[in-house]
C-alpha positions in Angstrom: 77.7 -36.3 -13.7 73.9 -35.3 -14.6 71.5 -34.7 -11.4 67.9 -35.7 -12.1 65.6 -33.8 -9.5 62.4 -35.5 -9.6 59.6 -33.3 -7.6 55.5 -34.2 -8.7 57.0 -36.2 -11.5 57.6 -39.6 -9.3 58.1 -42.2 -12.4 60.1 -43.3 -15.3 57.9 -43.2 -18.1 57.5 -39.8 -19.5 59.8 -38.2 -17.7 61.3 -35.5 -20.0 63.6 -34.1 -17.1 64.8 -38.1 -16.5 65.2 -38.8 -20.6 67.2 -36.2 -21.3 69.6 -36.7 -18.9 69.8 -40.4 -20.0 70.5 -39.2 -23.1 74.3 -40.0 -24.5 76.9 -41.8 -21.8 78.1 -40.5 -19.0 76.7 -41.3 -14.3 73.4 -40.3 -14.4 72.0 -39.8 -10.5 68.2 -38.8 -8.8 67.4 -36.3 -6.4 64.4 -35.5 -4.3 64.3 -33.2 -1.7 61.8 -33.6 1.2 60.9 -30.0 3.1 58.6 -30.8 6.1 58.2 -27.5 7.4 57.1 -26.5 4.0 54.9 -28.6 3.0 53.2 -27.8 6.4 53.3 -24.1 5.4 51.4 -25.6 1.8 49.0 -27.0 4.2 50.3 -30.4 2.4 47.7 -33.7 3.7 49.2 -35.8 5.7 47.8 -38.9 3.9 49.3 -36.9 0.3 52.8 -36.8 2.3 52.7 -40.5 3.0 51.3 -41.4 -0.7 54.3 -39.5 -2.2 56.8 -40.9 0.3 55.5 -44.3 -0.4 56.1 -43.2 -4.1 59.7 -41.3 -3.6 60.4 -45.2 -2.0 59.1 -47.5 -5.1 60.8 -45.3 -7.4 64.4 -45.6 -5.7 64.2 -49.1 -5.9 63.3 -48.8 -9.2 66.3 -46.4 -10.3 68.4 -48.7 -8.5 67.2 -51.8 -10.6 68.9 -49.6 -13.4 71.8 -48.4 -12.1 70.7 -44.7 -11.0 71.3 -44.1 -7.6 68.5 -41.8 -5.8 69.8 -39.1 -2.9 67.9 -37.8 -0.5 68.3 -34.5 0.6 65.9 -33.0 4.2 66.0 -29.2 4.0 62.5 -27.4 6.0 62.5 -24.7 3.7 62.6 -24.4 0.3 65.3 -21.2 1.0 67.6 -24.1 2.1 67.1 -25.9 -1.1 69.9 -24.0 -3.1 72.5 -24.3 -0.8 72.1 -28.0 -0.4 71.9 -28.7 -3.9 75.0 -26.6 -4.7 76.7 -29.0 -2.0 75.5 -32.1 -3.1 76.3 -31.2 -6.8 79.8 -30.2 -5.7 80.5 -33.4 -3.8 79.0 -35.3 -6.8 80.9 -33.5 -9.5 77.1 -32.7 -10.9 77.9 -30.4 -14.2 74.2 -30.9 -15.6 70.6 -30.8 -13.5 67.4 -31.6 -15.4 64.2 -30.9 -13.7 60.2 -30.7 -14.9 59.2 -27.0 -14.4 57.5 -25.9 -11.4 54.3 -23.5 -12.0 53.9 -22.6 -8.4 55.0 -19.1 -7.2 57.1 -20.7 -4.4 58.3 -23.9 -6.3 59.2 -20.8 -9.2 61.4 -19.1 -7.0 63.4 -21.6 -5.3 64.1 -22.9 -8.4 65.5 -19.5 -10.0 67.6 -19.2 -6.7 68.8 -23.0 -7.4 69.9 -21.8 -11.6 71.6 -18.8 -9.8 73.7 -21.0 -7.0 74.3 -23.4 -9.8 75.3 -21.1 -11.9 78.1 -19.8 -9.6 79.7 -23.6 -10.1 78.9 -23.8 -13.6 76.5 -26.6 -13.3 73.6 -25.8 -16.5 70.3 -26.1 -15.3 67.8 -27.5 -18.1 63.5 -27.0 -17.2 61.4 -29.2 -18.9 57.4 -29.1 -19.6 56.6 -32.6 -17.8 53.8 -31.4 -15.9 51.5 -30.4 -18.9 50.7 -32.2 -22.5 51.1 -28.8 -23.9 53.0 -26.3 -21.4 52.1 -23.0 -20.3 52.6 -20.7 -22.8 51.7 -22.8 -26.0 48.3 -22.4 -26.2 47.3 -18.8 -27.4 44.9 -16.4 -28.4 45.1 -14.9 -32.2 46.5 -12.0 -30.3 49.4 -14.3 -28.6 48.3 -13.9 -25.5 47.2 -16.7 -22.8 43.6 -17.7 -22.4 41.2 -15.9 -19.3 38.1 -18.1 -20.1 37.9 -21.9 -20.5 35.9 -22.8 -23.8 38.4 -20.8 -26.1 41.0 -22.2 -23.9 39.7 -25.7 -24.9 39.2 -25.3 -28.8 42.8 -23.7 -29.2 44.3 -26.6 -26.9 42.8 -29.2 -28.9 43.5 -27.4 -32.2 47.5 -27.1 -31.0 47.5 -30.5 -29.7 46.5 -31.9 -33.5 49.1 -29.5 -35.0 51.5 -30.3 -32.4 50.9 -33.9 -31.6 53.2 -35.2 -28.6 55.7 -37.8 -28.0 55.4 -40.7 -24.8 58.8 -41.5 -23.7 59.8 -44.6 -22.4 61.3 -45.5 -19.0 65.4 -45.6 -19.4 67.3 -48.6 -20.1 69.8 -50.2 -17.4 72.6 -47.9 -17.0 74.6 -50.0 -15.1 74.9 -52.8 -12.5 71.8 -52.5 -10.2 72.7 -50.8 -6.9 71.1 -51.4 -3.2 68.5 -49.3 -2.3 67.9 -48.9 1.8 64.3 -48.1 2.3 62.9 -44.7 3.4 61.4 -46.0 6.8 65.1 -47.3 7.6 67.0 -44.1 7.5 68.1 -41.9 10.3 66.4 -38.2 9.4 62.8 -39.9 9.7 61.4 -38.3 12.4 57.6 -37.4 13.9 58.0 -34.2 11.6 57.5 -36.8 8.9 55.1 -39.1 10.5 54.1 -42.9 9.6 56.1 -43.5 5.9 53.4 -46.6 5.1 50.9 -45.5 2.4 47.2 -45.5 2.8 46.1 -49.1 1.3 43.2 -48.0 -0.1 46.0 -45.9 -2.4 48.9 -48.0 -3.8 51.4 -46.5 -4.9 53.4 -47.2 -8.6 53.6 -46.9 -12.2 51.8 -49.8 -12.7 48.7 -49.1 -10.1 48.4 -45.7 -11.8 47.9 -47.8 -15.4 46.0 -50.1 -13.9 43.8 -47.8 -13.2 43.1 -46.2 -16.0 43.3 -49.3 -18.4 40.3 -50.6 -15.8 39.0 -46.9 -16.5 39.1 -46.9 -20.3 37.6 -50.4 -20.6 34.8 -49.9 -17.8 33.4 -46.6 -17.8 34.8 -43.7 -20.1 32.2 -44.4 -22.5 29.8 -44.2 -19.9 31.8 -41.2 -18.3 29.4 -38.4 -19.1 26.2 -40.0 -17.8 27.8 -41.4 -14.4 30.4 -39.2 -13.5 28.2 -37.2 -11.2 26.7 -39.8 -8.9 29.1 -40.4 -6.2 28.0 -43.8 -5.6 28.7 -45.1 -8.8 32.0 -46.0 -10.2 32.6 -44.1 -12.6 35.4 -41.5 -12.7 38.8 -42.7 -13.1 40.2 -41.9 -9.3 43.6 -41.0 -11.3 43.7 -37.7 -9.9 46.3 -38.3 -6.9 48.6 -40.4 -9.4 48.1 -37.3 -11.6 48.7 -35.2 -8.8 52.2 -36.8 -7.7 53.3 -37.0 -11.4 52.8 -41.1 -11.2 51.4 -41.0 -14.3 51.6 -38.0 -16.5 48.5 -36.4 -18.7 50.0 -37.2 -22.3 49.7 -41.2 -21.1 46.1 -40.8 -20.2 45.7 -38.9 -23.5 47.6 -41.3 -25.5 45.8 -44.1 -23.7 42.4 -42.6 -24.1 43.5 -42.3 -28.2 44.0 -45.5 -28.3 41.0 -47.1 -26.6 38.9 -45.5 -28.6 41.0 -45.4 -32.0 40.7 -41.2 -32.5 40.9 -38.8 -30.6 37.6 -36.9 -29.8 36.8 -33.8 -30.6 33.3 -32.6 -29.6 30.8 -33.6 -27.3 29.4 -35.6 -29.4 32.2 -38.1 -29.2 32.8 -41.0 -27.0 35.3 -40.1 -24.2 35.4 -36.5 -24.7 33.8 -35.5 -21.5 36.8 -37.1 -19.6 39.2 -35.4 -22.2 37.9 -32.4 -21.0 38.4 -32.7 -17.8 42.3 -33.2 -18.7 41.9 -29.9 -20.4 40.2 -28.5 -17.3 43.3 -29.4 -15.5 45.4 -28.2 -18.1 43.9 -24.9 -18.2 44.0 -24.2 -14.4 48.0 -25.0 -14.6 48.2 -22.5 -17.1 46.0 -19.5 -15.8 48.6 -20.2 -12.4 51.6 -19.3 -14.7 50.0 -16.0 -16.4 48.8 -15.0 -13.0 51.2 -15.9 -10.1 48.9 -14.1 -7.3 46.4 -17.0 -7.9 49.4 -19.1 -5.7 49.3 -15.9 -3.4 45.7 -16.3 -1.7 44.4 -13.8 -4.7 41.1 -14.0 -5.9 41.1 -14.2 -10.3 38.4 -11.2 -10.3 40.0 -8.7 -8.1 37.3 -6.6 -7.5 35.6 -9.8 -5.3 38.1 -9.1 -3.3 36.4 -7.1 -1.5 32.9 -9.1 -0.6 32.6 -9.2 2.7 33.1 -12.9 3.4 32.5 -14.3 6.9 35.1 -16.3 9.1 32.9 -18.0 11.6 35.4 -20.5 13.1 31.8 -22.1 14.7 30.5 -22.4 11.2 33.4 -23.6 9.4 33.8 -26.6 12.1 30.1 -27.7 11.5 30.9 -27.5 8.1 34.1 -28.8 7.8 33.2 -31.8 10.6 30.1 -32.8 8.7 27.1 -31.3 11.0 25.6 -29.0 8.7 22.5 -31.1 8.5 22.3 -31.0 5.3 23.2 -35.1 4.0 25.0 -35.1 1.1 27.1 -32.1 1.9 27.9 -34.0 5.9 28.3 -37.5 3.9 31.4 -35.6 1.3 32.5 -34.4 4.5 33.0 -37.2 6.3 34.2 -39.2 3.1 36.7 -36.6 2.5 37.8 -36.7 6.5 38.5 -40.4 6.2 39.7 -41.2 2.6 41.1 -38.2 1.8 39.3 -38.0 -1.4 36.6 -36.9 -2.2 34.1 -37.3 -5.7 34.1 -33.9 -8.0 30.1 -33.5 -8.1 30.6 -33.4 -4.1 33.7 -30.7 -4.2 31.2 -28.4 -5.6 28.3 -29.2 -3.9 30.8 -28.4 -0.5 32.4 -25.5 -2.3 29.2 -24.0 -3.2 27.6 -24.2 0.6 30.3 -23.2 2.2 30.7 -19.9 0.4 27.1 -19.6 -0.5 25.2 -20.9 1.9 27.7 -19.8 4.9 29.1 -17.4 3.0 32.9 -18.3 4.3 35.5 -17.3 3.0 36.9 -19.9 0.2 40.2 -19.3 1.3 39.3 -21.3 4.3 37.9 -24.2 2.2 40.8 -24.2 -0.3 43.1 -24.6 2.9 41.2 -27.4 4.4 40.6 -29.2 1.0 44.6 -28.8 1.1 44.9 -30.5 4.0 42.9 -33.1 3.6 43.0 -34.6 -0.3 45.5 -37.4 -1.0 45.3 -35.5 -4.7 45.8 -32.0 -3.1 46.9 -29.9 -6.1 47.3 -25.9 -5.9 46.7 -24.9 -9.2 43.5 -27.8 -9.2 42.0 -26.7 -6.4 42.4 -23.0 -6.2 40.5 -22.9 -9.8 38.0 -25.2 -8.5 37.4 -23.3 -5.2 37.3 -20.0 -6.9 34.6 -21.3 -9.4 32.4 -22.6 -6.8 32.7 -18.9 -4.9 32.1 -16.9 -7.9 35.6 -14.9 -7.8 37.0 -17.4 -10.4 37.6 -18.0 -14.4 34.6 -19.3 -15.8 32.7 -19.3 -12.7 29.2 -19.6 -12.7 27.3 -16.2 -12.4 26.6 -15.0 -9.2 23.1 -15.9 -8.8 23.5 -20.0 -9.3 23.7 -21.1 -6.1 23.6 -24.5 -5.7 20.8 -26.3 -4.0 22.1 -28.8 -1.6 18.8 -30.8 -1.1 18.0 -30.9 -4.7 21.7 -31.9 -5.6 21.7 -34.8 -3.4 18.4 -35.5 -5.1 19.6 -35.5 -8.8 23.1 -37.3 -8.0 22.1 -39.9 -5.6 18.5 -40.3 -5.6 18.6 -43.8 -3.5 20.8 -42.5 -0.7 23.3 -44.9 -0.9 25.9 -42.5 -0.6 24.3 -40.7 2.3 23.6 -43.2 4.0 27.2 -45.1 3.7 28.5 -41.8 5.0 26.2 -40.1 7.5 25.6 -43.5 9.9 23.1 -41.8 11.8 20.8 -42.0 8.5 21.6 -45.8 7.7 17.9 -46.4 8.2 16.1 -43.8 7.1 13.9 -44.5 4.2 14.7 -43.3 0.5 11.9 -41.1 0.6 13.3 -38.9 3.5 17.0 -39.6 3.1 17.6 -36.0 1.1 15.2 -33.9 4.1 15.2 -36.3 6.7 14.4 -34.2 9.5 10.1 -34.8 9.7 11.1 -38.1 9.8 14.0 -37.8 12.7 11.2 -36.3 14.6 8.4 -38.8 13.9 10.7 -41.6 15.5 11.9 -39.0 18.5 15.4 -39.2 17.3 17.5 -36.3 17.7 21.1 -37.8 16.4 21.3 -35.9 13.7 21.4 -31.9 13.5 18.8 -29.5 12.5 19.9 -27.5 9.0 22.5 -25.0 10.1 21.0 -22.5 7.3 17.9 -21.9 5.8 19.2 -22.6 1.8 16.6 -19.8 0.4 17.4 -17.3 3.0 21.4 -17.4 2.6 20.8 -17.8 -1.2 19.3 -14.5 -1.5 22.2 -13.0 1.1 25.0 -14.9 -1.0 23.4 -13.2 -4.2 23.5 -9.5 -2.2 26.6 -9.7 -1.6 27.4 -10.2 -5.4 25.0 -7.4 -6.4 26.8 -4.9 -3.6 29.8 -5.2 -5.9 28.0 -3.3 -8.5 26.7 -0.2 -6.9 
């Protein structure tokens, strides 16, 4: 018998961990393991537990349709995880497991304590690269080394990716007679620990939602990408990222799909759909810099020596922040969009990121925990590179002195309002004109349901930039 243990890789199609085990005859069964108490300790969304659950459910019945049966296994830890796999391959008669590497520290470990309690029954464990289109590892410097810094990262990875090239496997064929398939919300270990199993709506769940998607994406917008990604209230990312972030869909479809939208695949800037292409990179990258340095999944900062700025922890401050009452519209309206979709537009992470740890100067570690607990798309390596960017401590990150200028960024990426004011209901009829500083105007109609600006921006601009420069004496 071979064990598929599917973990952020929730679908059929390019699946390496799933085709080789369908390779050649021979029962072929599914695993996934659900750990409560530790995706609480990963701070793990509620709405991302529900959207993967919702997932973990559609592809059951799927495997079923072929003949693959799906267990379920409930450990809290991921220290249980070996001995419960050792049992489950023992009572299957499991001689092969085929998984999609892990690059988490955590993940890491309990699966080297899974080979090792495998081992002892001499069940061979076999790691793919499903997470990646070129794993960790792959893309080099001349010296053979991993990249620090993103733009070499990005010319290597396209120059490996045309040498390498990469292969889209399709779902398996029927491997049998289809098998029933009882439904997650029906069986007995559901409990409050997991909550309500029903997806968000505003998030379907499946294969073909997640290509949907970006079919709608590739015919709609990605040549349009570069000018409108940064204006919240247009439509024009590609909203992939929790399908990306629950392995729905996997990066070598969108780059494959991408390729053959546009008939090449782009190179430069110059190019058609290359801005969205690099944010794949961007993705890929991150992944990679959490495999050459594990203490970025420890709480770390990537410059060490900003590990000693002396960051503030205001709980008062972090709760105006984190509530949407910094007054201060377009960071309150992300807020609030983030609090109740659980997503939240990439223009707006950083325009939050930045305030928070430049304007409040809180620690990031406190945002990258909330973000964490609030995005459907909640992914460590993802966010931890994007947090430690916006706070200076991180690869690539801006220098120390750009500080983002809330007012003038609501300004530039949504000039009407319309964001704002969708958001932030106590603005919904404030004119255009005051939307971004509407404060004079709060006044003027002796209105006082919205709050005064928490910070002045130029005053904590210059403190955020001293506490950079104090690094250096």
């Amino acid at each position: 018998m071979k064990l598929v243990w599917f973990r952020n890789d929730l679908r059929l199609a390019d699946n390496p961990a799933l085709r080789h085990a369908c390779a050649g005859d021979g029962p072929v069964a599914a695993l996934f393991i659900i750990s409560p108490a530790q995706w609480r300790q990963h701070k793990m969304a509620p709405i991302r537990q529900r959207f993967m659950l919702a997932q973990v459910d559609e592809l059951g019945h799927e495997l079923a349709a072929l003949g693959i049966p799906l267990h379920l296994l409930r450990v809290e830890t991921f220290a249980e995880a070996p001995a419960a796999l050792a049992d489950l391959c023992r009572e299957q008669g499991v001689t092969q497991l085929y998984a999609n590497q892990a690059i988490e520290i955590d993940e890491q470990r309990r699966d080297h304590a899974v080979s090792a309690a495998l081992a002892e029954q001499a069940v061979s464990c076999h790691w793919l690269n499903g997470c990646c289109v070129l794993p960790p590892g792959k893309v080099l410097t001349g010296s053979g080394e991993m990249f620090k810094v993103f733009t070499p990262f990005s010319r290597a990875w396209l120059k490996a990716l045309d040498e390498e090239g990469f292969v889209i496997h399709r779902a398996p064929a029927r491997r049998g007679e289809p098998l029933p398939w009882q439904p997650l919300a029906e069986r007995e270990w559901v409990d409050e620990a997991l909550g309500e199993l029903t997806a968000d709506p505003r998030w379907p769940v499946g294969e073909a939602e997640a290509l949907r998607r970006l079919n709608i994406f590739l015919e709609q917008a990605v040549l349009d990408y570069g000018e409108t990604r940064d204006f919240p209230a247009i439509a024009g990312t590609s909203v992939l990222s929790p399908y990306l972030a629950a392995g729905i869909i996997s990066p070598r479809q969108c780059v494959a799909a991408l390729q053959q939208r546009l008939g090449y695949r782009p190179q430069s800037k110059a190019q058609p759909g290359f801005v969205w292409l690099n944010e794949l990179v961007w993705r890929e990258f991150y992944r990679h810099l959490l495999v050459l340095i594990p203490t970025l999944s420890m709480n770390h900062p990537f410059k060490p020596e900003t590990a000693a700025l002396p960051w503030s922890w205001d709980p008062d401050a972090f709760a105006a922040w984190s509530e949407g009452r910094t007054g201060y519209p377009i960071v309150d309206a992300a807020m609030r969009c983030l609090n109740t979709t659980g997503w939240m537009h990439n223009r707006l992470r950083m325009i939050v990121a930045s305030f928070l740890t430049k304007d409040l100067h809180i620690h990031w570690r406190l945002g990258e925990d909330y973000f964490m607990s609030r995005l459907i798309d909640g992914d460590l390596a993802a966010n931890n590179g994007g947090w430690q960017w916006a706070a200076g401590t991180g690869a690539d990150a801006a220098p120390y002195f750009r500080v983002f200028n809330p007012t003038t960024q609501g300004q530039r990426f949504d000039p009407q309002g319309e964001f704002i004011r969708t958001w932030v209901t106590e603005l919904a009829d404030i004119p255009a004109a005051y939307v971004h500083q509407p404060h004079d105007w709060l006044r003027l109609k002796g209105r006082q349901d919205y709050p005064a600006p928490m910070v002045d921006h130029a005053v904590a601009r210059v403190r955020a930039i001293e506490m950079f420069r104090s690094l250096e004496k």
